[in-house]
C-alpha positions in Angstrom: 5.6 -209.1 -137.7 7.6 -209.6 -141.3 10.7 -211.2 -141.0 14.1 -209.2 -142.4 14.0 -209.6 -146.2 10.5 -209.9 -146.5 9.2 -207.4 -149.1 5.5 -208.3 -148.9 2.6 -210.5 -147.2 -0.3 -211.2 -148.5 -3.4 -213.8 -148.1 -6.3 -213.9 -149.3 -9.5 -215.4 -147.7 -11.5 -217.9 -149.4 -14.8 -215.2 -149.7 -11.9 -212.3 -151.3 -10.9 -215.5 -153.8 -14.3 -216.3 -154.5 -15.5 -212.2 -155.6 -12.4 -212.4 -157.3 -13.1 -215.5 -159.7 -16.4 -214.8 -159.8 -16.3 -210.9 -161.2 -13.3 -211.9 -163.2 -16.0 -214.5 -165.1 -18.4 -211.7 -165.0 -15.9 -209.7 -167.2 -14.7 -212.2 -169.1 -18.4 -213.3 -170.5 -19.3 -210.0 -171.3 -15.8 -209.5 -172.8 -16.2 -212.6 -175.5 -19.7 -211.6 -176.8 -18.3 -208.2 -177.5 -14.4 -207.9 -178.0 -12.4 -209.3 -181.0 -9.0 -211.3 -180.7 -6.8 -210.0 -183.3 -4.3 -212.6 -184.4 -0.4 -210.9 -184.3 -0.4 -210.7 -188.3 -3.9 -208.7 -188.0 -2.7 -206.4 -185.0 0.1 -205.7 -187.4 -1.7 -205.0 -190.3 -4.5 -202.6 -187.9 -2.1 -201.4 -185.5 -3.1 -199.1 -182.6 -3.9 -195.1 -183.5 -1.1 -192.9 -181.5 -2.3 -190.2 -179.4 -1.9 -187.6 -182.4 -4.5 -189.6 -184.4 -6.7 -190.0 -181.5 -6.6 -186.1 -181.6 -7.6 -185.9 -185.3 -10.4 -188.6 -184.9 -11.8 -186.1 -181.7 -11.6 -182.7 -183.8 -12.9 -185.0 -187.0 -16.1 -186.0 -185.2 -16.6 -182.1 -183.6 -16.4 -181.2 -187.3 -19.0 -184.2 -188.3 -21.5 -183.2 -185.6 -21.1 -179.1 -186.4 -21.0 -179.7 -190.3 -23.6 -182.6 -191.3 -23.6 -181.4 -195.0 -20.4 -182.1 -195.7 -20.3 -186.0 -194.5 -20.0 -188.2 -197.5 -23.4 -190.1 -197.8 -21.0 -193.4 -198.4 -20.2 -192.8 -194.9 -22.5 -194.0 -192.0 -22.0 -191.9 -189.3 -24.4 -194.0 -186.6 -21.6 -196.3 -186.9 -18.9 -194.2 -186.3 -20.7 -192.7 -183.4 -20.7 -196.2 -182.2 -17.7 -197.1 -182.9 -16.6 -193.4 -181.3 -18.6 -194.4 -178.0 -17.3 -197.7 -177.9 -14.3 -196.8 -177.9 -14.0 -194.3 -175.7 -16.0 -196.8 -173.4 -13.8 -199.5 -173.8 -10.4 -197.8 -173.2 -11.9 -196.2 -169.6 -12.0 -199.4 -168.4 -8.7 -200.6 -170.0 -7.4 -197.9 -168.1 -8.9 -199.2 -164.9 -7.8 -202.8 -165.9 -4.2 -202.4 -166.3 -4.0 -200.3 -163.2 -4.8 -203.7 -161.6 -3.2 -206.1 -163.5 -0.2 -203.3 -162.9 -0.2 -203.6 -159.3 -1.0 -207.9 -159.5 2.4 -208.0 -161.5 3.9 -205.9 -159.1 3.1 -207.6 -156.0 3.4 -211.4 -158.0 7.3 -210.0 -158.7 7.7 -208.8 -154.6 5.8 -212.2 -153.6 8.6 -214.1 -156.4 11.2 -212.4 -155.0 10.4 -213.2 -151.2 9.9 -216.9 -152.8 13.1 -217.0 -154.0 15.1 -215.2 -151.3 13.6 -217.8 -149.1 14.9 -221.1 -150.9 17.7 -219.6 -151.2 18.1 -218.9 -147.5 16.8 -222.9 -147.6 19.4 -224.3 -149.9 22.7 -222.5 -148.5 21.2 -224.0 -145.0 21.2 -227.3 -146.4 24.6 -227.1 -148.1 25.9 -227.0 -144.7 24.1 -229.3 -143.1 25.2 -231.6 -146.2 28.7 -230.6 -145.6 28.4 -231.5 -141.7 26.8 -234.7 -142.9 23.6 -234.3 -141.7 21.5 -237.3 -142.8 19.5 -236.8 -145.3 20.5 -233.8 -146.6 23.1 -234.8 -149.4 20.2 -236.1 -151.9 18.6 -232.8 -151.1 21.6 -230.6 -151.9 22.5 -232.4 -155.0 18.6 -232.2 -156.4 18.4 -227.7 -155.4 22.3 -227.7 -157.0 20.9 -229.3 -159.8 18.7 -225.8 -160.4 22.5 -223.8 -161.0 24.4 -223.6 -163.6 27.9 -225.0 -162.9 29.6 -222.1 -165.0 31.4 -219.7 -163.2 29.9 -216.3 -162.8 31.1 -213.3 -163.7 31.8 -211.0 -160.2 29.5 -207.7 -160.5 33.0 -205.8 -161.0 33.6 -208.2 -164.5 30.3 -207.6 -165.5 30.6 -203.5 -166.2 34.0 -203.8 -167.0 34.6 -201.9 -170.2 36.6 -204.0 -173.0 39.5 -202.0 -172.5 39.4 -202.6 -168.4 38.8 -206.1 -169.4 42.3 -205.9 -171.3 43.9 -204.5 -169.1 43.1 -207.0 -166.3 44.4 -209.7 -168.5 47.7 -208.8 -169.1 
């Protein structure tokens, strides 16, 4: 049984954990012989092809398998063919990847959000037991009030105010 609020349980046992670590270092080994780890200035300078070029690369190679003859002899096409297979190898299970890493973000942000529902639930509970002087719970309050800014917030009515509303409402 959830409690109200809950968005998501989940546990893992200590056998799921272990697969889990243990394929992930599977993947990554394989994954640092092979891959290369482009600094930000080199992924700027090499980019990433958009679908359109991915098109022209498909019906280029079609066109290098059909017409032989006509590929430069500067041009090693074993290498493109590997780089052509690796690629299309390599983005399959990219695919597959950030379908799960896709839904661990997305169940990390429900389990954050149960997290942080709960403390909160926590803290208000605390504020009153602070303000019926509980003992104890004073040094407890002032350390979670610490966490909040002490600014006042705008209400959610403020906050999509137009500039013109907001005008209006100050005169």
């Amino acid at each position: 049984m959830t409690l109200a609020g809950n968005l998501i349980s989940v546990t893992f046992t200590e056998e799921e954990l272990k697969q889990l670590d243990d394929a992930i270092k599977v993947i990554e080994t394989i994954i640092t012989a092979k891959a290369s780890r482009l600094s930000s200035e080199e992924r700027k300078q090499f980019g990433r092809i958009a679908e359109q070029n991915k098109l022209f690369v498909n019906k280029t190679k079609v066109y290098m398998e059909e017409y032989p003859q006509y590929i430069p002899p500067f041009l090693d096409k074993e290498e493109f063919d590997r780089d052509y297979e690796a690629r299309e190898i390599i983005e399959k299970r990219l695919m597959r990847l950030e379908r799960v890493t896709d839904s661990l973000s997305s169940t990390k942000i429900l389990l954050d959000n149960d997290n942080y529902t709960n403390a909160l639930t926590f803290y208000r509970n605390i504020k009153f037991l602070s303000k019926e002087n509980m003992p104890g719970t004073e040094a407890m309050e002032d350390t979670l009030s610490s966490f909040f800014s002490r600014t006042k917030k705008k209400s959610a009515d403020e906050e999509h105010k137009s500039p013109d509303e907001e005008k209006k409402s100050e005169q």
